[in-house]
N, C-alpha and C positions, 0 to 999 in steps of 0.2 A: 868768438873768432880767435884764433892761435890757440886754444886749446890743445895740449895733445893726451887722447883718451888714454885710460889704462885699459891692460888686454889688449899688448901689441902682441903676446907671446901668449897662446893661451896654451893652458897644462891638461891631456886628456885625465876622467877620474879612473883612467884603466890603470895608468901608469903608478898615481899616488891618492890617498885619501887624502892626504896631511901632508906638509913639507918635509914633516919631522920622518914618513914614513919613508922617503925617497933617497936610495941611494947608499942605505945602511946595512947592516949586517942581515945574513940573510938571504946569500949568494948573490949579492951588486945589482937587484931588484932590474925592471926594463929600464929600456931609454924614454924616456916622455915624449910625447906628442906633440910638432910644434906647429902651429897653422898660422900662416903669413895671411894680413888681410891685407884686400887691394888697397889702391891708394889711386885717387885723382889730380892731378898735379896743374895747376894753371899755370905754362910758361911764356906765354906772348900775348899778348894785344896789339892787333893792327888795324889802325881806323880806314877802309876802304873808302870811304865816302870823301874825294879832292878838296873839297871847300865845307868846312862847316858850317851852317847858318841855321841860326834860330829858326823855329815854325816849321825843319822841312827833317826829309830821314835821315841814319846816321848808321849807316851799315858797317857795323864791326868784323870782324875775323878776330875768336880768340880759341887760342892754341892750347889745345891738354893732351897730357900723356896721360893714360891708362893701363894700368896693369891688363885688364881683362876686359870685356866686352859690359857695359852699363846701362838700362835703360832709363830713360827719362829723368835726364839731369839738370834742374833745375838751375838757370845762368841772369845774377844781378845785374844792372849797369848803373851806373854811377858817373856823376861830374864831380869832380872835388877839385876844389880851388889850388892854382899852382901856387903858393906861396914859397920866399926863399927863408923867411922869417918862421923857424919852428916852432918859436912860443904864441906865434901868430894865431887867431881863431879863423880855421877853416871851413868854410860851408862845403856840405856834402849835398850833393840836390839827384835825390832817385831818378832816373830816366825811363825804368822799365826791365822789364824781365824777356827772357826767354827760355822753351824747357827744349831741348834735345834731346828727341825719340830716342834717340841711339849713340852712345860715346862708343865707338869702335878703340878694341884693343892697340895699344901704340901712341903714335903723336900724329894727331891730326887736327887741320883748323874749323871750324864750324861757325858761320855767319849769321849775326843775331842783329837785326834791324828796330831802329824804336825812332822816334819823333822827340826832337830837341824842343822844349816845352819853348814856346813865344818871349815867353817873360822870364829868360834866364839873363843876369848879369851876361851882356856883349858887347865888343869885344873884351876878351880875357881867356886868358891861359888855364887850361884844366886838366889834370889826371884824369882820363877814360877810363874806369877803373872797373873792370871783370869779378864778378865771386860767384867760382863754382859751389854748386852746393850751399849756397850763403845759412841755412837753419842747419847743418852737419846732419842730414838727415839719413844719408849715403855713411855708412858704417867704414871708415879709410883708416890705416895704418899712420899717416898723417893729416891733421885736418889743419893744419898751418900751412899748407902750400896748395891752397885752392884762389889767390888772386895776385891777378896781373894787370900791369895799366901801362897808357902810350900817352907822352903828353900831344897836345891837340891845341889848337886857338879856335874858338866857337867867335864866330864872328855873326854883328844884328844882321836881320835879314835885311836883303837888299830891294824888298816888294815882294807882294805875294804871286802865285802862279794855279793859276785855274785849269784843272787839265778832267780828259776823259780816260779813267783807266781800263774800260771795259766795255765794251758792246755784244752782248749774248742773243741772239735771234731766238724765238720759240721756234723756230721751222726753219728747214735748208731748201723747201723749195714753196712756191704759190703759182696757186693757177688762175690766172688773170679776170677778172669779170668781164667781161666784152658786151656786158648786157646794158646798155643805155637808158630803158626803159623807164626804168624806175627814177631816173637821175635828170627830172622834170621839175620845173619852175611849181608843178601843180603841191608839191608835197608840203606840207604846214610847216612856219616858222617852228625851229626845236624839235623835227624828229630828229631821232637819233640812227646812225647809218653802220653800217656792218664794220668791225675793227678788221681786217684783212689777215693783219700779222699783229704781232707782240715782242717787246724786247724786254733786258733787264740792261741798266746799264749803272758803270761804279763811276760814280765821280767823286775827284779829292780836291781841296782849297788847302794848299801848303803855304807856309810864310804869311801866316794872317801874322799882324801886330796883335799885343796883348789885349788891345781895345776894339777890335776888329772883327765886325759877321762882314758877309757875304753873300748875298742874295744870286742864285744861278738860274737860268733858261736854259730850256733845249727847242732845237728845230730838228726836223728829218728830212730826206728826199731820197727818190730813187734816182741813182743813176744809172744813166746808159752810154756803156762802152764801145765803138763801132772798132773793131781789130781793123777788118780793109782799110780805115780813113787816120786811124789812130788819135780819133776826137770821143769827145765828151759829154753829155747834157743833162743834165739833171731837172727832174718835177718836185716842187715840193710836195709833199704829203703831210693830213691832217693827223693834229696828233689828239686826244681823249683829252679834255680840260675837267680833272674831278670837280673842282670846287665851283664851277659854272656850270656843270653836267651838259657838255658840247663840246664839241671838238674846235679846235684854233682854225683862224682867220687864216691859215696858212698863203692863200692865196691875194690874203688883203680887200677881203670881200665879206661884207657882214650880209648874211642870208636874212636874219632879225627883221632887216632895215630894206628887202626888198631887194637886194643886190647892189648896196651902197656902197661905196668905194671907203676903207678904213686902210689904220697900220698893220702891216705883216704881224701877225703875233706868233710871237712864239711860248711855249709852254714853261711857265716859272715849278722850278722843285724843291725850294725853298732855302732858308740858312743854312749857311756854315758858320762854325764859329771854333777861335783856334783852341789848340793843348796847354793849357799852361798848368804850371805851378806855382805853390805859394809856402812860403817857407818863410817863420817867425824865429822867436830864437828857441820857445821849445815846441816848436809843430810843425809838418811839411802836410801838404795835399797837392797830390798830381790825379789832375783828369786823362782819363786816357779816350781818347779820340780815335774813332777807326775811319776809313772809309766808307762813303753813305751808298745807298743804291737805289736807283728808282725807275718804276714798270712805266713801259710805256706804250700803249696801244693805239697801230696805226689804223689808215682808212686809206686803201686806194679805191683813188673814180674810176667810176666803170668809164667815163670817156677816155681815160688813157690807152688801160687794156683796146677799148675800141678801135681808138688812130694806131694804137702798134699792131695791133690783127692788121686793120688796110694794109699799112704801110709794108709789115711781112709777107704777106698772103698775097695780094693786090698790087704790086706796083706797076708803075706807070712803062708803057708799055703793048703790043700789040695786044686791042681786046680794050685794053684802058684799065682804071680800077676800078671799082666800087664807089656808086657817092657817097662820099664820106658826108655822116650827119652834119649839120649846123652846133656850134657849140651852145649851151642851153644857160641859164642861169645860175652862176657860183656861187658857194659851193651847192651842191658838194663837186661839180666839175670844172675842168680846167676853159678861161678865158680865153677870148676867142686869139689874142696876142700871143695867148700859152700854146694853143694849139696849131697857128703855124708855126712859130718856132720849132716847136716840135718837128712837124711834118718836113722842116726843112732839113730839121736833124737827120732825120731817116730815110730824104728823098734818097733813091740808087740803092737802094740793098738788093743783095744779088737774089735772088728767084730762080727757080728749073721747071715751075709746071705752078700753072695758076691754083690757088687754094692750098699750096705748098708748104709749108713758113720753115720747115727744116734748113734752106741754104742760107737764110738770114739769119736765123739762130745760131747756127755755125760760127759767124762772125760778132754775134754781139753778146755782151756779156752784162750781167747787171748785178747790183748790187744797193742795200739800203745803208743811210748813210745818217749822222747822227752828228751833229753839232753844238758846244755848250760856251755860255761866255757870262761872263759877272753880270749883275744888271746894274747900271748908273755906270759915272765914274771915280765913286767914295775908293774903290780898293782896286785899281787897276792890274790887268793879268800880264806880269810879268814874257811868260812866255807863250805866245798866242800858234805855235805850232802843234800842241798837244789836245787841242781842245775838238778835237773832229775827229774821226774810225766810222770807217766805211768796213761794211759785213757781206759777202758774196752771198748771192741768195739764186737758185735755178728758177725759171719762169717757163711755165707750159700754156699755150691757149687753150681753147676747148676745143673738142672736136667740128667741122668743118658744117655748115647744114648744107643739106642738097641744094643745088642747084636750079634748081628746077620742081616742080611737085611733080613726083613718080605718079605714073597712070596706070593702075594695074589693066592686065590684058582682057579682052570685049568676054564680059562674060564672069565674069568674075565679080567678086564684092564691090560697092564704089563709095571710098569714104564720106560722110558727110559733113566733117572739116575741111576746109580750102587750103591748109597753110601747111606744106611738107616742114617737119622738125627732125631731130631725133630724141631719142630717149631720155627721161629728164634724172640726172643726176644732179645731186646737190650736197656739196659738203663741207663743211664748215667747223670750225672751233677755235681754240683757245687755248694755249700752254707754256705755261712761263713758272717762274722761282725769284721768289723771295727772301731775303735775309743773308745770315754772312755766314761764319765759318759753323758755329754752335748751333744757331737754331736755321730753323728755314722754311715757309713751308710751298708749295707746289700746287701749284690750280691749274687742273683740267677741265675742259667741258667742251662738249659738242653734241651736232646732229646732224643724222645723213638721211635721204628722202632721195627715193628711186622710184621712178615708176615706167614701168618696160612690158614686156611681153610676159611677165611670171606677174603682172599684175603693182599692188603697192607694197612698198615697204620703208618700213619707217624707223628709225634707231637714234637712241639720245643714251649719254652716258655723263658723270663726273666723276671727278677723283679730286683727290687731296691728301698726298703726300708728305709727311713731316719732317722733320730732321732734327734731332738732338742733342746735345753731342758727339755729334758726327755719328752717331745714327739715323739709318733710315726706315720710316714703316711709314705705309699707309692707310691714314687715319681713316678714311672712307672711302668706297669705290660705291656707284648707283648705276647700274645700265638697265632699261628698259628698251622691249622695241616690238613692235606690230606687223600683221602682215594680214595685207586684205586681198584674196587670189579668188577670183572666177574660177567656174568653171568649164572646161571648156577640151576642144578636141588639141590633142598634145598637152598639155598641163604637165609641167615636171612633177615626177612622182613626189618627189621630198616636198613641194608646194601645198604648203596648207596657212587656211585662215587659223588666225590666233593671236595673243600675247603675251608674254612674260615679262617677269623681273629680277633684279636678284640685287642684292645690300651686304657687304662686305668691309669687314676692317681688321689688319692685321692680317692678313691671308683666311678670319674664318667667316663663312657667311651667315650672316645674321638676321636675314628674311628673302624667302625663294618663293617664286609662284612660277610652276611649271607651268608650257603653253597652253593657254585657255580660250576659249572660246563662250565664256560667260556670256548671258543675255537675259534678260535686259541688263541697263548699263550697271558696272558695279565699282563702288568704292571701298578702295583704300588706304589704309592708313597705317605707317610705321614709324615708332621715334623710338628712341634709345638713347642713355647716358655712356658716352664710354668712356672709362679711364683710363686713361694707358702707365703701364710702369715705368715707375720712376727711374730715370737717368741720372748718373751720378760723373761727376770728374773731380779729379785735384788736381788743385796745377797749385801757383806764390805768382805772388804781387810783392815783389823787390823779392825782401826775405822772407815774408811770411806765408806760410801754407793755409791755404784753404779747401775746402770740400764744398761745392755748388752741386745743387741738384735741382729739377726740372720735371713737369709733371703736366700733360697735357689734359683738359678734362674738354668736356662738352656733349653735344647733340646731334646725331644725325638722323635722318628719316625719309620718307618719301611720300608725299599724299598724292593720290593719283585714281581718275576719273574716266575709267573705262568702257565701251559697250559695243557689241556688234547686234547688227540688223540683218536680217537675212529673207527675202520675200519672192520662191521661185515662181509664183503666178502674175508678178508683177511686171505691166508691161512696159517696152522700154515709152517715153522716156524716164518712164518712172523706175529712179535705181532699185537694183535688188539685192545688191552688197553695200553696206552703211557701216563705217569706222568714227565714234567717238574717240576723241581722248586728250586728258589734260592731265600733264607728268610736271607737278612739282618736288623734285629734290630738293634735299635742305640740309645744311649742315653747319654748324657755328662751333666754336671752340673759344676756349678761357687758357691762358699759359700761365702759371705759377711756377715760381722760381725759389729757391733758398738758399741757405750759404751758412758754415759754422768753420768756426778753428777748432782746434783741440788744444788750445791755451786757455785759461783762464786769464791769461793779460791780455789778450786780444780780444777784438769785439769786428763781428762782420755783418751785413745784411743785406739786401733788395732795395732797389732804388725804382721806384715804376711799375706800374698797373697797365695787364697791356688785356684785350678782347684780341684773339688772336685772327679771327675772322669771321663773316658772317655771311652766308649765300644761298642763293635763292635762284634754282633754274627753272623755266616755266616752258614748259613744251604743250600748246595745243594744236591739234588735228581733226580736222574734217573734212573727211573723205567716202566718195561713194564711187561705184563703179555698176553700170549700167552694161549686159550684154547685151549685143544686138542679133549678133549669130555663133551661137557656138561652136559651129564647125563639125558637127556629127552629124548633120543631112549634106549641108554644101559643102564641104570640105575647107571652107573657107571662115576664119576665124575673126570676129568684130567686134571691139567694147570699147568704151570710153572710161576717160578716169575723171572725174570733176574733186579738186580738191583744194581746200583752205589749211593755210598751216604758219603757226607764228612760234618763232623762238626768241626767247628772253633771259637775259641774264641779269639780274641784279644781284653783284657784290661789294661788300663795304670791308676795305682794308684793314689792317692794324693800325695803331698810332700809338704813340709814347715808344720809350724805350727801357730796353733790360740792364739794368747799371749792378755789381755787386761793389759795395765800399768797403772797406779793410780798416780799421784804426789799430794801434797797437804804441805801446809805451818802450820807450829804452830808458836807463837812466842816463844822467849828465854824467859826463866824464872832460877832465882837464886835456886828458892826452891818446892820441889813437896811434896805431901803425897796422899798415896795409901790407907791409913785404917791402912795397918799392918806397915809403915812403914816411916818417915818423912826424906830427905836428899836433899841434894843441887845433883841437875839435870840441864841437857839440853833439852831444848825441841827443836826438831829439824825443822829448818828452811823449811825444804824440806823434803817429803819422797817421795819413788819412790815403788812403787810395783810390779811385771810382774806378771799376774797371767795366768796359762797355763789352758784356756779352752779346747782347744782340741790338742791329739799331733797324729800326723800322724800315720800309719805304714811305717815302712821302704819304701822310694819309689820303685817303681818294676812294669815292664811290664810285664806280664802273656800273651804268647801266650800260648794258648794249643790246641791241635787237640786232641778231641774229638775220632774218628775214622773216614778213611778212607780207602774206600774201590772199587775207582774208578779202580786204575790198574790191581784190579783184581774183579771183577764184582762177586757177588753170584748169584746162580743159584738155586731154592727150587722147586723141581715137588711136588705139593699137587694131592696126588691119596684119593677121597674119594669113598670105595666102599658099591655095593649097600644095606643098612641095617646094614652097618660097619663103625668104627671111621677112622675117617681119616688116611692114610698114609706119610713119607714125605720120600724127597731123594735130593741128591745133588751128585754133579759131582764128 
């Protein structure tokens, strides 16, 4: 530091070989060539941040002049002791770095934010102290005018504060289950229930003391906003418990136990623990500590959806409503005290035409909502209004079922189902992100099941998405899908039995099977190592430069158990179109990380072993379809679809974390100067950096079923009659 390099003036070799040759006889030779280098100039430091305290941020503003436009300028911070005594020994204590993308030609300020380590000497008086360019890496006309500093008073924290920085939704909109059905006392203690939606959310623990974890819970609810009343109500909603593989008591009902009355739980996500450093007389180590983030996967009851379809569609009123079911055993549904309330919430929403829900909709507005708070009272939350964000989310019901069972006219086909339905769509998934600025990676999965007048169809996909340094590819994409279509009088042309697949990574595909109609049943198998190239950055940890690199490797594949049946002599009810199939996707990954200086006094490395993910999607299907009339003699079209279908997900997250450490020597020195400031300092023998490139989400296996629907098998008669929209029916 204060250096100033030679070759402020450089001499072109057009002008002279040699000194001796410039300038002398010989007709007064050229003028030389003189090339001005830029220069970066640190003139202010201004600490934005009103009150200093230990544990929490320290948003600076510091001010450089630039000759010329610079990219990616590398900016120290520093505490150094205010002493008035020069021969006095000054501790210097690293706070952290910033790099700036872009230093814009001129004088401009530029905001660099870092975390005041827990265990810094407080209160006491310190120089903030700026250094552009801190390793003179930036090639400047002067490298003695790269630091600036603002005195400050860092005062101890005053209690810590638990807060919510972020709520990110997988989805902007969900469509309600209204289906009750399945949401019976009959189902076995420990199944597992459909996740609806998914979030990521960032939580931070500021102001821990240097002895200090933090244990944090989250809870969630939907609320509902009436605009006409200008009230409010909220449900709670179950959240995914990895570590017990069940979702929370949300409701204060343990299903385990019969429907025995327990504590509200809410979902623990584990330690915080604060940034400190530690600084001897010849070694410093500062931890650097990011904000954590962690997935969290909801379950709404189908009795909700239920009483808000009544309550929309149905209100009270000439005609009456709908009787609304009896509330059943929690969970997974709401008690029967949940459910008037509710109903009281939503008596009077306005209506224009029974089966309607559009003029209620109009007026209410919803939104899922997300709550965090310390657990005990060891480290109490300073400021308890940050700890809650609510996320607007659009809500659509399903479509309306008739009224009544349509009677087709005398003479015509007569279904031999009782129960007027409509068309069964089904659609479901899962999408959310994980990780922080550097790495990250993205989990997809779903599947969609239709069955209508073109017969069945059926569709499962996943992905997996990764991020880099701040790049993105996608590590694996898997879609497979089925179609099992009769034959029959109008039959869309483009309608054909069949199935394919296709395995892709990186945009190129890596196993295809055009649409097949294979028989008997045939198996599949696909796996593949892929490595993907390696990612590289540099950035500095205070003053030192570093080069980290990254390299994902792993396994994706697909095994999958196909077959179609086909029997046109067979009579109904014996089916004559049969759909096999069992799709498991798989994909797992390993993250490797490295790190090197280009000093020999420095030493860098990896801190943590991480499995970056491991998954497993299980799609089975059993389905047959029976004609009964094809509609080429009577004009009149009749089949039934009988079908079994389960989806599954089991994935098991990452854990640990990606740390890069730094150590590096200076020697001892009796005396320093900064620009603003000249006193007897240590320069520390050693320093130690950890710097947290990547930190996990809370670890957690995510089973979830999807839907199942084997034990009790649907049943859909499609009647299409002749020069009329289709019919449907069910048992």
């Amino acid at each position: 530091m204060g250096t100033i390099r030679t070759g402020q003036l450089l001499w072109g070799s057009v002008a002279c070989a040699a000194l001796a040759a410039c300038g002398g006889g010989g007709g007064g030779g050229d003028e030389p060539i003189q090339v001005t280098l830029p220069n970066l100039r640190a003139t202010s430091v201004q600490v934005q941040t009103p009150a200093l305290r230990t544990g929490y941020a320290m948003t600076v503003a510091v001010e450089i002049a630039a000759d010329r436009a610079t990219p990616n300028v590398p900016v120290a911070l520093y505490a150094i002791e205010n002493r008035s005594d020069p021969d006095a020994e000054v501790l210097q204590i690293p706070l952290g770095d910033g790099l700036i993308e872009q230093v814009d030609a001129g004088q401009k300020r530029y905001e660099i934010t870092v975390t005041l380590p827990s265990n810094v000497q407080a209160p006491a008086s310190y120089h903030i102290a700026a250094l552009v360019d801190p390793l003179d890496e930036i090639t400047e006309a002067d490298e003695a005018d790269n630091d600036a500093a603002a005195v400050a008073t860092i005062e101890a924290t005053p209690g810590s504060n638990i807060f919510l920085a972020e709520l990110a939704l997988d989805r902007a909109a969900l469509l309600l289950n209204t289906d009750t059905g399945t949401d019976t006392a009959t189902r076995a203690p420990g199944d597992v229930y459909n996740a609806d939606a998914g979030s990521v959310i960032t939580v931070g623990a500021d102001g821990l003391r240097a002895q200090d974890t933090v244990d944090i819970e989250a809870y969630a609810t939907l609320r509902l906003h009436r605009r006409d009343t200008g009230t409010s109500h909220e449900v709670p909603l179950y959240l995914w418990h990895s570590a017990l593989a069940r979702y929370t008591h949300a409701f204060g009902v343990d299903p385990a136990s019969g429907g025995a009355a327990t504590a509200v739980e809410w979902l623990p996500l584990g330690s915080f623990e604060p940034q400190l450093v530690e600084v001897t007389t010849d070694k410093v180590a500062l931890d650097d500590v990011k904000r954590d983030s962690a997935p969290l996967s909801f379950y709404i009851p189908g009795k909700l959806g239920h009483e808000i379809e009544q309550a929309m569609r149905y209100p009270a009123g000439p005609g009456g409503p709908l009787a609304p079911s009896q509330p059943t055993v929690p969970p997974p549904n709401l008690s029967e005290q949940d459910i008037l309330s509710l109903r009281s919430f939503l008596a009077g929403l306005p209506n224009t035409a029974r089966g309607d829900e559009s003029a209620a909709m109009a007026v209410t507005d919803f939104a899922i909502c997300v709550s965090i708070r310390p657990v005990g009272t060891a480290t109490p939350d300073r400021v308890a209004d940050d700890n809650r964000r609510c996320e607007p989310v659009a809500v659509a019901l399903p479509p309306v079922l008739p009224a009544v069972v349509p009677v087709p006219p005398s003479g015509h086909f007569e279904p031999a189902l009782p129960t007027a339905t409509r068309p069964v769509l089904r659609d479901t998934g899962y999408d959310t992100r994980f990780g922080g600025k550097w790495f990250s990676f993205g989990l997809g999965f779903g599947a969609t099941e239709r069955m209508d007048r073109s017969g069945y169809r059926f569709e499962t996909y996943g992905e997996l998405p990764v991020t880099v340094f701040g790049g993105r590819f996608d590590f694996v994409r898997m879609a497979f899908s089925a179609d099992l279509v009769p034959d029959h009088r109008g039959k869309p042309a483009a309608a054909e039995n069949g199935w394919q697949l296709e395995i892709a990574s990186g945009g190129q595909t890596l196993a295809a099977v055009p649409r097949s109609t294979a028989t008997p049943a045939r198996t599949y198998s696909y796996a593949r190592r892929l490595p993907v190239p390696e990612a590289k950055r540099e950035f500095f940890i205070g003053p030192v430069p570093l080069i980290a690199g990254a390299e994902v490797t792993g396994m994706v594949g697909m095994r999958l158990a196909v077959g179609y049946t086909f029997d046109s002599s067979a009579a109904y009810p014996t089916p004559g179109y049969l759909l096999g199939a069992t799709v498991t996707p798989f994909a797992n990954a390993d993250l490797t990380v490295f790190a090197g200086v280009g000093n020999r006094l420095y030493s860098a490395g990896v801190e943590g072993v991480l499995q970056f993910f491991d998954e497993q999607m299980i799609f089975s299907a059993g389905t047959a379809i029976a004609v009964r009339d094809d509609g080429f003699s009577s004009g009149d079209v009749a089949f039934e679809i009988q079908q079994g279908l389960a989806v599954r997900n089991v994935f098991k997250g990452p854990q640990g974390l990606i740390n890069l450490y730094a150590m590096y020597s200076e020697p001892r020195v009796v005396s320093c100067s900064w620009g603003f400031a000249r006193f007897k300092c240590i320069r520390f023998k050693e320093r130690k950096k950890t710097y947290n490139l990547w930190r996990t989400p809370r670890a957690f296996v995510l089973d979830d079923v999807l839907w199942d629907n084997y034990d009790d098998q649907q049943r859909l008669g499609v009647v299409i009659l002749q020069g009329g929209e289709p019919l449907y029916f069910t048992q």
